[in-house]
C-alpha angles and dihedrals in degrees: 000000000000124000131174118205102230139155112255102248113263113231110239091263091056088239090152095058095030086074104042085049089050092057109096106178134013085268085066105051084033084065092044088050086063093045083055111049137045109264103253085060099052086046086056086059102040109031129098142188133302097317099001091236095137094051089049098048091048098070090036087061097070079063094063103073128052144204133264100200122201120203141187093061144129096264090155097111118036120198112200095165129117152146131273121186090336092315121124108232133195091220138010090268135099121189118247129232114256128175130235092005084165089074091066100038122012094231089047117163094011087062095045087053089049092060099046094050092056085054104042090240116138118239130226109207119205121241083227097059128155084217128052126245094248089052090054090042093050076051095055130026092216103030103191124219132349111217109221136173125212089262115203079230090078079181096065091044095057071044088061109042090041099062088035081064093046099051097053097255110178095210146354126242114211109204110208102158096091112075078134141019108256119234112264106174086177085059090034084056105052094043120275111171098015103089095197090043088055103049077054097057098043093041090064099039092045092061083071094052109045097162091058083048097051086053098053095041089056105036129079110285122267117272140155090254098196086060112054086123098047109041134058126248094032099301089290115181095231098041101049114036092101097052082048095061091052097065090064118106135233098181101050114127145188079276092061089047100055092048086064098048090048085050094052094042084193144091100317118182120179111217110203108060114146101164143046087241098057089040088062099044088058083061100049086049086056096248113154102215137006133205112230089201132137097213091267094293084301096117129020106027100209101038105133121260108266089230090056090049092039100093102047092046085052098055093035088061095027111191085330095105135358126260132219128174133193136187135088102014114154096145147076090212090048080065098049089052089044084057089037092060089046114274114157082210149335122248107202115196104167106037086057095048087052078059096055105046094040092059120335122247093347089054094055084044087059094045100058087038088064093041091053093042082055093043090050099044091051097052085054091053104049082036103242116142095190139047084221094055100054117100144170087279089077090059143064142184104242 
């Protein structure tokens, strides 16, 4: 596959940008997403699981908590940088990993690499990637975390770790949320796992998104990029998902766990906690971060949202590891109380996906612009100049 990271050309009025610069919050570019894509697609990014509670309480979680605003203080300068697993960030965001981000955009992931490396943020590419983690690595000199899941084929995960050390990864991200495929009725609808169900679908939806249809036409075909060895067909994207899902397993345990994370000898988070318990656990196995994350509402509905369990896993780990979270974030300010409560960082998956497939590369920009002018604005409100001087003392449970 060869793909350029380009802008998408501008018509001679500016209408393209037009649009990205007229979009104010993630909402907006959320709303010019579905505008963008055939409707199966946009159901694949915004859909959860069963009753979609958890999704929804996700983002109502954020709501639960408040300022305590201080005034009368230098709030001239803001500093929103940080450190993540020894990486110097931007902002107090990493990207999360998300799969088959080509089928949203045609330059993907290398789009999605692109933006976060204009804004100093580091990157977490999917396993299931449409572009290959060399290709992400050639995009951006340090690029960040692979996300990786203990496979039933051990072969394509020393694969795996092997070209991750070659091509310079930061980290690894350990996925254990997935013993089983959550429930997506959105996804079950529209045809997942039904191949002919599926081109329907996206048939018909494509006829209201031409643009979206002439990029896919016209672009490499879809494939899981980092498994051309190990799946038929060349790896393509319709023909293999369900081989795919078969290669998760049930069985797989902390030891196995720890045997990853002895075989990377490097910065090893573990993206799926949900419980003191489990946070601990990550210590004792040697991991240096975890993700308290529920898969975005995609798998257990009814997990707990990871900012209602984040204080308690904080205190439980002390400074002993650091501590992500990820799900439900819109706002800038979501991102401040998640800080405030003690994150080390935010991942965003789905603000960032509205970005793509609003506009590439210029559409994530725009993402992670809007993200930062909140940041900032909120620090100046609740008068705290620095990311490393907020505390729990700005917030409070309402």
């Amino acid at each position: 596959m060869s793909l350029k990271i380009k802008k998408d050309k501008v018509n001679k009025k500016g209408t393209f940008m037009s649009k990205l610069e007229n979009c104010f919050s993630i909402q907006d570019l959320k709303k010019l997403a579905k505008r963008s894509l055939p409707g199966v697609m946009f159901d694949y990014i915004e859909g959860g699981a069963e009753d979609e509670v958890t999704l929804n309480n996700n983002k109502q979680s954020f709501q639960n908590f408040e300022f305590v605003p201080r005034v009368l203080r230098d709030v001239s300068k803001i500093d929103l940088s940080s450190r993540v697993q020894d990486i110097h960030t931007a902002l107090p965001i990493v990207i999360a990993p998300t799969a088959m981000s080509r089928s949203f955009h045609y330059q993907g992931e290398l789009a999605v690499a692109a933006a976060a490396k204009n804004s100093g943020i580091p990157y977490s590419l999917s396993t299931m990637s449409t572009c290959s983690i060399e290709e992400v690595a050639a995009v951006k000199e340090n690029p960040g975390f692979f996300q990786i899941y203990v496979w039933k084929d051990t072969k394509m995960v020393d694969d795996f770790i092997k070209r991750c050390k070659q091509s310079g990864y930061q980290g690894l991200m350990l996925t254990v949320d997935l013993p089983a495929p959550g429930n997506r009725e959105r996804d079950l609808r529209n045809g997942h796992g039904n191949a002919k169900k599926q081109k329907r679908k996206i048939a018909i939806g494509a006829l209201k998104t031409p643009k979206w249809l002439y990029r896919l036409l016209t672009s490499p075909e879809l494939i899981l990029a980092n498994m051309v060895e190990f799946l038929p067909h060349g790896a393509n994207l319709s023909k293999t998902i369900e081989t795919v899902s078969q290669q998760f397993d049930a069985s797989v345990t902390w030891e196995d766990a720890r045997k990853m994370r002895d075989k990377w000898q490097g910065k090893f988070l573990i993206k799926g906690i949900q419980s003191v318990a489990d946070a601990k656990k990550a210590v004792e196995i040697g991991a240096t971060g975890i993700v308290i994350s529920n898969h975005g509402g995609r798998q257990l509905d009814g997990a707990p949202s990871a900012m209602n369990i984040l204080p308690e896993i904080r205190a439980a780990v002390g400074d002993e590891i650091e501590v992500l979270i990820d799900g439900g974030i819109r706002r800038g300010s979501d991102i401040i109380k998640a800080i405030a409560l003690g994150a080390t960082a935010c991942l965003i998956g789905r603000p960032y996906l509205y970005g793509l497939a609003a506009g590439g590369e210029a559409g994530v920009d725009r993402a992670l612009e809007i993200l930062e002018t909140e940041m900032e604005r909120v620090m100046k409100l609740i008068g705290c100049d620095s990311i490393k001087n907020l505390d729990s003392s700005y917030i409070r449970r309402v």
